[in-house]
VMD Tcl script that draws the C-alpha trace (Angstrom):
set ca {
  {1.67 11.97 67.71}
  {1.55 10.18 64.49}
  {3.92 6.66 64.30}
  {6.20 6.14 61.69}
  {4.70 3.91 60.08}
  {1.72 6.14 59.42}
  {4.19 8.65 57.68}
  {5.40 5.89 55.45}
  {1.33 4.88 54.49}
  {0.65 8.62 53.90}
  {3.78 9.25 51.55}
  {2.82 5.79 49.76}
  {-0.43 6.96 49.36}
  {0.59 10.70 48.24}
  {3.38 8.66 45.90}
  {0.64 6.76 44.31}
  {-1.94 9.19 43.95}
  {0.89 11.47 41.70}
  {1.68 8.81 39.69}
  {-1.90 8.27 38.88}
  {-2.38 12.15 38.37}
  {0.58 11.55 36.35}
  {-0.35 8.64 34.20}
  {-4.24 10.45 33.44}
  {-2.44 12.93 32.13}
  {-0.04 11.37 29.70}
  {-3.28 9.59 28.74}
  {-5.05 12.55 28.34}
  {-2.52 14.07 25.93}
  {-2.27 10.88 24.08}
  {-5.78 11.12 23.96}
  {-6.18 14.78 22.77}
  {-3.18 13.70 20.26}
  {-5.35 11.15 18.83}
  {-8.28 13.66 19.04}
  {-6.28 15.95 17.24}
  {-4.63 13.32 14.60}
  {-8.56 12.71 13.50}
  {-9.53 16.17 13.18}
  {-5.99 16.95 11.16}
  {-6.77 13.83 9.05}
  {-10.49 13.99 8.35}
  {-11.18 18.20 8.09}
  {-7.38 20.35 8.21}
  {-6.56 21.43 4.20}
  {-3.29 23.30 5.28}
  {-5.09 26.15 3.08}
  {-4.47 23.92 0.69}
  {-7.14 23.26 -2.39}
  {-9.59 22.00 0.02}
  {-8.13 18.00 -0.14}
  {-8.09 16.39 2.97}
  {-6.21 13.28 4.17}
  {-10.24 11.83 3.88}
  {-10.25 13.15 0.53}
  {-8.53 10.51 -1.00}
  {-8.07 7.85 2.09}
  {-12.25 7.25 3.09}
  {-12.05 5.20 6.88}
  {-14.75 2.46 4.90}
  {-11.65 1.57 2.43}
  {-8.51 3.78 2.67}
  {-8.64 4.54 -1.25}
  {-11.07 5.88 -3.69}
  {-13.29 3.23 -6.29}
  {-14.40 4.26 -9.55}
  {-17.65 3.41 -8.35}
  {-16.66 6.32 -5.35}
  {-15.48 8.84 -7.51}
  {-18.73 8.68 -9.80}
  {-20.91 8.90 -6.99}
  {-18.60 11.82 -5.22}
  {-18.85 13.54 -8.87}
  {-22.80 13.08 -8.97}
  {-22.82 14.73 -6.13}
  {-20.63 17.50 -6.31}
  {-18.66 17.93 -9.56}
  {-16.40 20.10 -7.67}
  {-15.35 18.04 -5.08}
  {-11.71 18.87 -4.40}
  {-10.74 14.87 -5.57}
  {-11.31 15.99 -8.84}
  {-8.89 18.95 -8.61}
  {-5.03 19.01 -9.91}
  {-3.45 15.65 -9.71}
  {-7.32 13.99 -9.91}
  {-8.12 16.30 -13.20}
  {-7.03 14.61 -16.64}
  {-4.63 17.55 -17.35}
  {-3.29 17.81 -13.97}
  {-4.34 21.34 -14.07}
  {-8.52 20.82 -13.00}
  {-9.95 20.04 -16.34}
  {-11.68 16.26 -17.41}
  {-12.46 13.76 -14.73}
  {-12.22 10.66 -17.45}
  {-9.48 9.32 -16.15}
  {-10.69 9.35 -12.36}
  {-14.06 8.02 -13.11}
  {-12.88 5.12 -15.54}
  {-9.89 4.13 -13.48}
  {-9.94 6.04 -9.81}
  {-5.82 7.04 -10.74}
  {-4.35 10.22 -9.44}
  {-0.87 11.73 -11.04}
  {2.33 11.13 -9.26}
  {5.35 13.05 -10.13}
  {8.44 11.06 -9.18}
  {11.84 12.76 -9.65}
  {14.21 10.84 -11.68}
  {17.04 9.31 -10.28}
  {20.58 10.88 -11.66}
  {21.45 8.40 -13.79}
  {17.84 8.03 -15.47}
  {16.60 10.36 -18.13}
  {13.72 10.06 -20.82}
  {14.27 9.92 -24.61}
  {12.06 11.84 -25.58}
  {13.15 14.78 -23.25}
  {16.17 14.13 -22.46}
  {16.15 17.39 -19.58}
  {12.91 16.53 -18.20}
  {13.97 15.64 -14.13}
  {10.76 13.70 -13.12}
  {7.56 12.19 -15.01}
  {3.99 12.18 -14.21}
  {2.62 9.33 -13.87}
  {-0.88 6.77 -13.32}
  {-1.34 5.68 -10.35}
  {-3.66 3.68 -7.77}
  {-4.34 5.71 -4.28}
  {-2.67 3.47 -1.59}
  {-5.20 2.14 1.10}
  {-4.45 3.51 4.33}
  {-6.30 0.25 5.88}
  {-3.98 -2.12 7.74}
  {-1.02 -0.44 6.09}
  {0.53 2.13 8.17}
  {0.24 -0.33 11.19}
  {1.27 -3.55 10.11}
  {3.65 -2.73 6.98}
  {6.15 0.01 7.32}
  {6.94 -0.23 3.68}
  {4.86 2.80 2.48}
  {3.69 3.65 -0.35}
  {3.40 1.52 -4.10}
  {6.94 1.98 -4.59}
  {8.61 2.46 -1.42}
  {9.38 5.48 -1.62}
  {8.23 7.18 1.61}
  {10.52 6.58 4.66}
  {8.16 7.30 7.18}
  {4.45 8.26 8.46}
  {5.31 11.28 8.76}
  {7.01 11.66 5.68}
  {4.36 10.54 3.56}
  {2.00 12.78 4.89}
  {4.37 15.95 4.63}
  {4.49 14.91 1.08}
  {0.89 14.30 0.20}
  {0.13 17.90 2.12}
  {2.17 19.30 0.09}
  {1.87 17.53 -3.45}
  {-1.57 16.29 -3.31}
  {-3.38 19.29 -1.38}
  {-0.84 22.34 -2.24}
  {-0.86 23.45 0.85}
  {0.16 27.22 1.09}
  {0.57 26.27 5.27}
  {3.49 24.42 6.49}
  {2.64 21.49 8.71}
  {5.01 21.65 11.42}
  {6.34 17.98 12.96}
  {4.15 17.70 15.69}
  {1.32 18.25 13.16}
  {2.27 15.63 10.68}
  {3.30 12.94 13.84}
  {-0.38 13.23 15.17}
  {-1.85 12.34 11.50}
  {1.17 9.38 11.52}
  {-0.45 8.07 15.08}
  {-3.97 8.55 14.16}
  {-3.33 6.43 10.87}
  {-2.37 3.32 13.66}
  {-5.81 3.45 15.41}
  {-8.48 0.81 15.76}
  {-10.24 2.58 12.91}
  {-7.62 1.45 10.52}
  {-7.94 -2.06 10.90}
  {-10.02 -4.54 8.61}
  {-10.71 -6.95 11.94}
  {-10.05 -7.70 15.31}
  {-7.73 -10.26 14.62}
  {-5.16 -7.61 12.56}
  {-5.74 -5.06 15.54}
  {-4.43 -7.47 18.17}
  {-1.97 -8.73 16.42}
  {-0.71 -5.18 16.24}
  {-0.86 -5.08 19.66}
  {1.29 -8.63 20.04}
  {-1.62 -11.29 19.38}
  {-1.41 -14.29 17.68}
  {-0.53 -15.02 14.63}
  {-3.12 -14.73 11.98}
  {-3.43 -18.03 10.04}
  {-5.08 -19.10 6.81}
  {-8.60 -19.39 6.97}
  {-9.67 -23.01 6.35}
  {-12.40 -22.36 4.43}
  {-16.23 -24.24 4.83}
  {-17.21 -24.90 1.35}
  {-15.41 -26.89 -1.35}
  {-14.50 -24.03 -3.39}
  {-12.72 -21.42 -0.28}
  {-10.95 -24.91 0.75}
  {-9.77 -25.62 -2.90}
  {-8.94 -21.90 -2.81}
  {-6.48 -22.14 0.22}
  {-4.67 -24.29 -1.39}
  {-3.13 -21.68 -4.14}
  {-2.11 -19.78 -0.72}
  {-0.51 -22.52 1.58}
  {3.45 -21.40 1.78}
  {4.69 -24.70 0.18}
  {7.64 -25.76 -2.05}
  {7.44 -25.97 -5.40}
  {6.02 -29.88 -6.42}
  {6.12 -30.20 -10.43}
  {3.46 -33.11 -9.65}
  {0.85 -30.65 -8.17}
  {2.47 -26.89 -9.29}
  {-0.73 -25.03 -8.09}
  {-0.32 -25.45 -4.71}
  {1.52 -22.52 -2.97}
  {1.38 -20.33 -6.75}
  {0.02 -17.72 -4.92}
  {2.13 -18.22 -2.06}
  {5.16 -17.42 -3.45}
  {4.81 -14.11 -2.93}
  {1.94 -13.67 -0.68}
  {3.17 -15.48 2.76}
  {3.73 -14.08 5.93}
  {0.90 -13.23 8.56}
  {-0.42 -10.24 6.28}
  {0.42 -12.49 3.00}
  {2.84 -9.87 2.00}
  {6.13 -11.56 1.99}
  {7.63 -14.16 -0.09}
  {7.82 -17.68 0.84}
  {10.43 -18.61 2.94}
  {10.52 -21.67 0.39}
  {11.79 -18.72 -1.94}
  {15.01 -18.95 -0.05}
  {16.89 -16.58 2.31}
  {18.34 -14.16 -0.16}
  {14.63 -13.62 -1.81}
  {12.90 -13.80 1.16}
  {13.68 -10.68 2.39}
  {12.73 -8.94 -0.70}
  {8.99 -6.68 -0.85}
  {8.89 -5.52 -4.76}
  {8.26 -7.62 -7.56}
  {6.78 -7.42 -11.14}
  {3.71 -9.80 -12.22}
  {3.13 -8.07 -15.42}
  {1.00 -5.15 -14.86}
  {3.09 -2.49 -16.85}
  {4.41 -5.35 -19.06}
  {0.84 -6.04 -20.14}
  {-0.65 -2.33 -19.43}
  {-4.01 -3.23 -20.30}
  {-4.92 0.03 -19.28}
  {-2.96 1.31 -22.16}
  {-1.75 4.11 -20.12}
  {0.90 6.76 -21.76}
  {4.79 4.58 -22.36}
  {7.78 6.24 -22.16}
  {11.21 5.32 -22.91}
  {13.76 5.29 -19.92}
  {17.48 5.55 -20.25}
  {19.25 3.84 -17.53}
  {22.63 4.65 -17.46}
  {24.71 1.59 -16.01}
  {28.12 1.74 -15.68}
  {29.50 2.93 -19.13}
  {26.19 1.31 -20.68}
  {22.96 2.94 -21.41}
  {20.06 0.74 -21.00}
  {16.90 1.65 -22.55}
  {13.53 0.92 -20.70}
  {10.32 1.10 -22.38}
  {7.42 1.12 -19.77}
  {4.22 2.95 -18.44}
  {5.48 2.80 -15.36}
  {8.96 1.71 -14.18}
  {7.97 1.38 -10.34}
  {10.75 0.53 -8.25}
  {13.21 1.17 -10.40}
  {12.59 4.89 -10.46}
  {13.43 5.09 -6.77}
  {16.39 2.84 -6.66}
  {17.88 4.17 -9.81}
  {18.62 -0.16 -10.50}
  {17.51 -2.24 -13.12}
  {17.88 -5.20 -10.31}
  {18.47 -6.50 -6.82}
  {21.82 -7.60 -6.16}
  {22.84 -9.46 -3.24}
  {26.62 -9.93 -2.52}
  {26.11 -13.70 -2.10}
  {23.02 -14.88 -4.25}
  {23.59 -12.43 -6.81}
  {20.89 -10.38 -9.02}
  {18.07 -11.28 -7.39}
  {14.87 -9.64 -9.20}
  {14.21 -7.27 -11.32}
  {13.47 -3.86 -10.29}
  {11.94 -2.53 -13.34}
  {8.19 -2.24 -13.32}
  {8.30 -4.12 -9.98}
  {5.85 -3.03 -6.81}
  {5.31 -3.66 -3.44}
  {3.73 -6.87 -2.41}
  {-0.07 -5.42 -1.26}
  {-1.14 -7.35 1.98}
  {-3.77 -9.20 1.20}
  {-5.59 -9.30 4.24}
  {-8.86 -7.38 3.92}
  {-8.87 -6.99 0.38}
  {-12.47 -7.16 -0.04}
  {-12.77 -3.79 1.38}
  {-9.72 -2.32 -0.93}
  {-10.68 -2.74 -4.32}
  {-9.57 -2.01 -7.07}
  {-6.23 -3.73 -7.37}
  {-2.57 -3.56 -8.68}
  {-0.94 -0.28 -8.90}
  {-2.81 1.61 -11.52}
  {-6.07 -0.22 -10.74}
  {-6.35 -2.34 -13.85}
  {-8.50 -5.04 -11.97}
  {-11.79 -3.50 -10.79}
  {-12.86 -7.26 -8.96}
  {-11.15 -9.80 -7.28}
  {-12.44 -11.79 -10.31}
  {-10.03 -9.57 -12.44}
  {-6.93 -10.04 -10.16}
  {-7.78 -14.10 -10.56}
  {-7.66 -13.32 -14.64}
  {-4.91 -11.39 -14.67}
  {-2.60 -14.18 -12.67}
  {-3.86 -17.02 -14.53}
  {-2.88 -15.00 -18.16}
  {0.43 -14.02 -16.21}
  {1.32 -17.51 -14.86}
  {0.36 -19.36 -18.18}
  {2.75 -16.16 -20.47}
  {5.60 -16.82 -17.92}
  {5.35 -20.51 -17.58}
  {5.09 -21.25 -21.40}
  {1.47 -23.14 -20.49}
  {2.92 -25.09 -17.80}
  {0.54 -23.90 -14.44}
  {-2.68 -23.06 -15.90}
  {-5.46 -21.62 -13.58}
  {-8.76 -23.27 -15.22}
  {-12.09 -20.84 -14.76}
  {-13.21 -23.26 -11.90}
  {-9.07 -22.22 -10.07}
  {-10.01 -18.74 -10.46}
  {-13.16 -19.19 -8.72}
  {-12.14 -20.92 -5.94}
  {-9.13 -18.64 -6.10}
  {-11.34 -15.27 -5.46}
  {-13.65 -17.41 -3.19}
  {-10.72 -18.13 -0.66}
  {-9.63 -14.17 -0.81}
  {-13.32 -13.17 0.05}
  {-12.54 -15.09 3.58}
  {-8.83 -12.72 4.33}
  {-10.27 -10.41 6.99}
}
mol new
graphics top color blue
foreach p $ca { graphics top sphere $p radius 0.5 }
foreach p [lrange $ca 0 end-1] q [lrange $ca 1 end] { graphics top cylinder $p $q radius 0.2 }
display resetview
């Protein structure tokens, strides 16, 4: 005759062992979802034009190089990154433009009260523009893409199906979540210390640096206030701070703080010399002409600013872009958003000419500032 408290162990047991059955399970399909996120990522072209998400995202860097494309073209000169959007005309023919620069064309639909002068019923423009890295991104920043402009994962992989690949295959939702998870995996991550602080680690912190030049480096990059005495320090922490060096400094204060776009003069300059076209901007009963390779922001929002009900106008959304995190950068090259700096040695160039033109002379990064400069950001795993 069994006791009653042998019924109770027996149901405790049977309890437990379902919950476990339970649990592998869920595991199991999270597993198979990952499984299936890597296999829709790496090899599924929606019948498409053959582009993968791998196509254009590698898992060594999340973007395409010049020094990529040229070898992918060596290869294969019909590689499907050289098709449509990677093509000079947009339409599969010339691969100058991928090969010199690594830029794909974007159409971006223009905001009602936008138009171009010279064609005036155009409702978008194509434009130049860097491939995104899909390393660290998805994971740690949920601002997505250069300009914003994607709301989600999800979103932003519905649209590059459908833009980038032409798909002739609907993804359905459960299709385009499994890419979205896979894109938060281990494999995404430029070092253990980003992973786990995904997962609710500690907080990265600045490297310290060994040698004389990484530690005079750091200094450009410790979130500081503005000193007049020593103006260097914290330059390049005004608008790389923040665990990922992605945020403005909370020196910046409150208002600007929150903010994640801002120009440094890449379309101002547009070294590239890429194609300029005039913008109208219709504000209020004004019309606001805009002359610029490539507006950035501003062709999302629709806004030639910011504007904060209590600090007022607070930046300038023309030409502005997202703050890149700067963590792992080594592995993400090239830089800014239509890849005008090919080295880390370029991005220290282009800052010192930017903060010497904006500053009428006043901070001046000497050759031996941009060393140390790119020697500190070798050391941002």
């Amino acid at each position: 005759m069994n006791r009653p408290g042998t019924r109770i162990f027996i149901a405790i047991v049977i309890l437990l062992f379902l919950r476990s059955a339970a649990f592998q399970a869920q595991e199991g399909n999270s597993v198979g979802n990952r499984n299936d996120g890597k296999r829709l990522f790496e090899r599924e072209t929606f019948g498409g034009n053959g582009r993968t998400c791998l196509t254009c995202h590698s898992l060594e860097t999340g973007t395409v190089s010049p020094a990529d494309a040229l070898a992918r073209f060596q290869k294969n000169p019909k590689d499907p990154l050289f098709l449509h959007d990677g093509s000079d005309d947009g339409h599969g023919s010339g691969v100058t433009r991928i090969l010199k620069d690594a830029t794909i064309l974007i159409e971006i639909p223009l905001p009602p009260n936008v138009s171009l002068k010279d064609d005036p019923n155009a409702r978008s423009v194509t434009l130049r523009r860097a491939i995104p890295t899909t390393l660290n991104t998805p994971a740690l920043d949920r601002v997505l893409m250069l300009d914003g402009r994607a709301p989600t994962l999800s979103a932003q992989a519905a649209d590059a199906i459908a833009g980038h690949a032409q798909t002739t295959q609907i993804p359905d939702s459960r299709d385009l979540q499994r890419i979205a998870e896979f894109q938060v995996t281990d494999a995404f991550f430029t070092s253990k210390e980003l992973r786990d602080f995904s997962h609710g680690g500690g907080y990265p912190l600045l490297p310290e640096g060994t040698t004389d030049s990484e530690k005079r480096g750091r200094v450009f990059f410790e979130d500081a206030p503005f000193n007049p005495v020593n103006p260097k320090r914290g330059a390049c922490a005004f608008c790389h701070s923040g665990p990922l060096l992605n945020e403005m400094s909370r020196f910046a204060g409150p208002a600007l703080q929150k903010e994640r776009f801002q120009t440094v003069g890449i379309s101002e300059f547009n070294v590239l010399g890429n194609p300029v076209h005039i913008y109208l901007f219709k504000v209020g009963n004004a019309t606001v002409e805009v002359k610029s390779p490539d507006p950035g922001r501003a062709l999302i929002t629709g806004k030639l600013d910011d504007f904060d009900p209590v600090a007022g106008p607070l930046f300038n959304s023309v030409n502005a872009f997202k703050i890149p995190i700067l963590r792992g950068l080594t592995k993400t090259a090239p830089y800014f958003h239509d890849n005008s700096a090919k080295t880390l040695e370029d991005v220290a160039a282009h800052y010192a000419f930017f903060f010497n033109v904006i500053t009428g002379g006043f901070i001046n990064f000497t050759k031996q500032d941009q060393e140390d400069m790119v020697n500190f950001m070798k050391l941002l795993n």
